[in-house]
C-alpha positions as a printed NumPy array, in Angstrom:
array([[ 94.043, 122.488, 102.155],
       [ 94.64 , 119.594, 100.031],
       [ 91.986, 117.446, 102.69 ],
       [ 89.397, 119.874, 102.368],
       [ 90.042, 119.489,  97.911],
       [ 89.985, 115.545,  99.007],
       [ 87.11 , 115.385, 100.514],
       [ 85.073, 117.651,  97.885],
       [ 85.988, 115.602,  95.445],
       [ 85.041, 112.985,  97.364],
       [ 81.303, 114.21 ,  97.921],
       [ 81.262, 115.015,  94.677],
       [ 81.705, 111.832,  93.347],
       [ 79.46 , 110.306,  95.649],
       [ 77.037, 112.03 ,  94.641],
       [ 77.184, 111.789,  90.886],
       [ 77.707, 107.794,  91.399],
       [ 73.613, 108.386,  93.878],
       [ 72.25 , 110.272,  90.949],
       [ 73.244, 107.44 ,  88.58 ],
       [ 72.594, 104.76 ,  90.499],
       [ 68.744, 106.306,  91.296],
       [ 68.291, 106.828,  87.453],
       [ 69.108, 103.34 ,  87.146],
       [ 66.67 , 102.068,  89.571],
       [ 63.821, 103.743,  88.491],
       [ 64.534, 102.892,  84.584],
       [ 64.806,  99.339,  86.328],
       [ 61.818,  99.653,  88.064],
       [ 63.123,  96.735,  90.823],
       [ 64.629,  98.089,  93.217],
       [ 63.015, 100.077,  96.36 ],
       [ 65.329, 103.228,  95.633],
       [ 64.878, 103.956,  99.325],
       [ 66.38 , 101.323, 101.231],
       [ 69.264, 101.284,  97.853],
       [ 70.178, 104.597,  98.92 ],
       [ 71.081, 104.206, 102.203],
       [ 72.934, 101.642, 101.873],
       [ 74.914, 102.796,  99.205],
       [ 75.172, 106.113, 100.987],
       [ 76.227, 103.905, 104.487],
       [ 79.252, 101.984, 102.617],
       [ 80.304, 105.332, 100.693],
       [ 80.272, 107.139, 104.28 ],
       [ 82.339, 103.666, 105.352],
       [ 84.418, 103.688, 102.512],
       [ 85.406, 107.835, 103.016],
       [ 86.084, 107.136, 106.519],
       [ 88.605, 104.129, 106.047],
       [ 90.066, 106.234, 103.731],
       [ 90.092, 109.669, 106.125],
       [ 91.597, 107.444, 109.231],
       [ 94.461, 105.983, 106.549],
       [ 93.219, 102.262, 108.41 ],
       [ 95.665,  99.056, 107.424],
       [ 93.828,  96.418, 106.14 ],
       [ 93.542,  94.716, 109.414],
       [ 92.141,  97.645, 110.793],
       [ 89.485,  98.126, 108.109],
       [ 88.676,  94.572, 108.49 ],
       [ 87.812,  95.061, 112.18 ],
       [ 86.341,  98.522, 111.211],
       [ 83.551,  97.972, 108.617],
       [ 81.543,  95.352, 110.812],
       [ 81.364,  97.483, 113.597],
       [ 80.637, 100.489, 112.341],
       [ 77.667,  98.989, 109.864],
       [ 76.133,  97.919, 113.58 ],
       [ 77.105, 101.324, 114.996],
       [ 75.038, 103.147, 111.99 ],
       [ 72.157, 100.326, 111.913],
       [ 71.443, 101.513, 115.948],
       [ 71.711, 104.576, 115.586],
       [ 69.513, 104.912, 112.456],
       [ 67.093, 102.865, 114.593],
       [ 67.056, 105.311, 117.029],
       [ 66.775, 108.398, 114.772],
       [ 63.912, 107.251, 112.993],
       [ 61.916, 106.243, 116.438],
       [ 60.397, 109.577, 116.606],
       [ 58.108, 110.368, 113.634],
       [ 57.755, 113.951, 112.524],
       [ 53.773, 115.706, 113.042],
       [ 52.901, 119.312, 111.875],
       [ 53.629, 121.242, 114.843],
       [ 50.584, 123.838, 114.25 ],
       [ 48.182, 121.15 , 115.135],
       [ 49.457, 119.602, 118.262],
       [ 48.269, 120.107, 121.539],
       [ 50.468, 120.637, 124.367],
       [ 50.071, 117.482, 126.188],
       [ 50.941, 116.257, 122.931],
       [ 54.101, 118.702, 122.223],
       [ 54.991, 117.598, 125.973],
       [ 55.279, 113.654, 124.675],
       [ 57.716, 114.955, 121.594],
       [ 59.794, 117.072, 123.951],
       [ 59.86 , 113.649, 126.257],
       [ 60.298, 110.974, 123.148],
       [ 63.075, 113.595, 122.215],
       [ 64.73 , 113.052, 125.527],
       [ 64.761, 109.539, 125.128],
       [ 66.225, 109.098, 121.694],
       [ 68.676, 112.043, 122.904],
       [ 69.808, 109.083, 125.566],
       [ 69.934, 105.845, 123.211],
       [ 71.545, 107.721, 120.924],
       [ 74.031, 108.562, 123.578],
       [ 74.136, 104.937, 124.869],
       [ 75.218, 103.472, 121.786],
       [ 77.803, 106.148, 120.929],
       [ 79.376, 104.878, 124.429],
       [ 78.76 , 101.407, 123.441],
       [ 80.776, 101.202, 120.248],
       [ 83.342, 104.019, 121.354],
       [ 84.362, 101.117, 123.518],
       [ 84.565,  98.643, 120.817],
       [ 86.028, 101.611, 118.351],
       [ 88.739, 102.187, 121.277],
       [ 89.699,  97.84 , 120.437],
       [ 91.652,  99.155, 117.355],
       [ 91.482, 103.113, 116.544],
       [ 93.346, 105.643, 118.534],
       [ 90.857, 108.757, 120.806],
       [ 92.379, 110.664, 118.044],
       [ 91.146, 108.615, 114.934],
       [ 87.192, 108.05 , 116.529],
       [ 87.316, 112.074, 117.131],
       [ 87.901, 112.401, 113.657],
       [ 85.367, 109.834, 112.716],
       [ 82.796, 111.645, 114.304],
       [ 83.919, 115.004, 113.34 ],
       [ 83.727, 113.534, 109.671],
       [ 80.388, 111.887, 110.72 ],
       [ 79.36 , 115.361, 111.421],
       [ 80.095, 117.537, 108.41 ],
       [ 78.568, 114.413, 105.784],
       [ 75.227, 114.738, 108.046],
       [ 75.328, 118.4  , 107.298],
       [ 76.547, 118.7  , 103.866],
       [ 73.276, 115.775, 103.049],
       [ 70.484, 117.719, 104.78 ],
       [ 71.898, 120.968, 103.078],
       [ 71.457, 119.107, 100.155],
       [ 68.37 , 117.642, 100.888],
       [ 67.106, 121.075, 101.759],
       [ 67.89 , 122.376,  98.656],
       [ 66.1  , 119.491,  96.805],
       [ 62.987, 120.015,  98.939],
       [ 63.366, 123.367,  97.909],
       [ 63.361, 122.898,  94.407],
       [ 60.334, 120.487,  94.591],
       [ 58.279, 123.284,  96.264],
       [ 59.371, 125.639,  93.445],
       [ 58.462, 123.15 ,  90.562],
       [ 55.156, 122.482,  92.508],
       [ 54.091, 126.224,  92.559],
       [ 55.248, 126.85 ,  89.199],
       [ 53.09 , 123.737,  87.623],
       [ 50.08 , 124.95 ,  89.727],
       [ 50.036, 128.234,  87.701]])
């Protein structure tokens, strides 16, 4: 109980320091709020999982390098595939998405085996379960919240049309 208040806290901070840090930029006007983001958000997700695995300093130390690779690849990998409106493919072109899926489905795969062997060097099965596990719910919890902002885009777009 007192993880699950932990880590609420935790996303909630997070995300009051984004929304600060974006109003800042764009008063700014210098930095490319895009690229800011996801770094920020990439060394918050670090910093939360440090913190989640309780890692020594050593162990952070060896951590942080090799998971900023692990999250450059597979960011790499996840944004291979670009998104097109379904409605107006064809199916030899559907067939090609279902394929390039399949492929990024395996690199994605590949490099998860690749730096679970170099996570294995200093974590515990245990502790790189947990890391993805955590890995898992901060994917979900950011496209439920980025659903909810698209959301409220559309709305504010309909309503201004009127």
């Amino acid at each position: 109980m007192k993880t699950k208040k932990f880590f609420m806290v935790l996303v909630a901070l997070f995300m009051g320091s984004q929304m600060a840090i974006f109003a800042q930029g764009k008063k700014e006007g210098k930095m490319d709020r895009k690229q800011f983001g996801q770094e920020q958000m990439q060394k918050m997700q670090c910093n939360q999982l440090i913190n989640a695995l309780a890692l020594d300093d050593a162990e952070t130390a060896k951590f942080k390098p090799v998971y900023t690779k692990y999250m450059e690849e597979m960011r790499a990998v996840r944004n291979m595939n670009p998104r097109a409106p379904r409605s107006t493919l064809t199916d030899a072109e559907v067939e090609q998405v279902i394929k390039a899926r399949f492929a990024q489905s395996r690199k994605m795969l590949d490099i998860r085996e690749k730096y679970y062997n170099e996570f294995r060097k200093f974590l515990s099965p245990k502790q790189i379960q947990k890391m993805y596990n955590m890995e898992k719910r901060i994917g979900d919890k950011m496209r439920k919240e980025m659903g909810k902002r698209q959301g409220m885009k559309k709305n504010n777009n309909s309503n201004s049309r009127r």
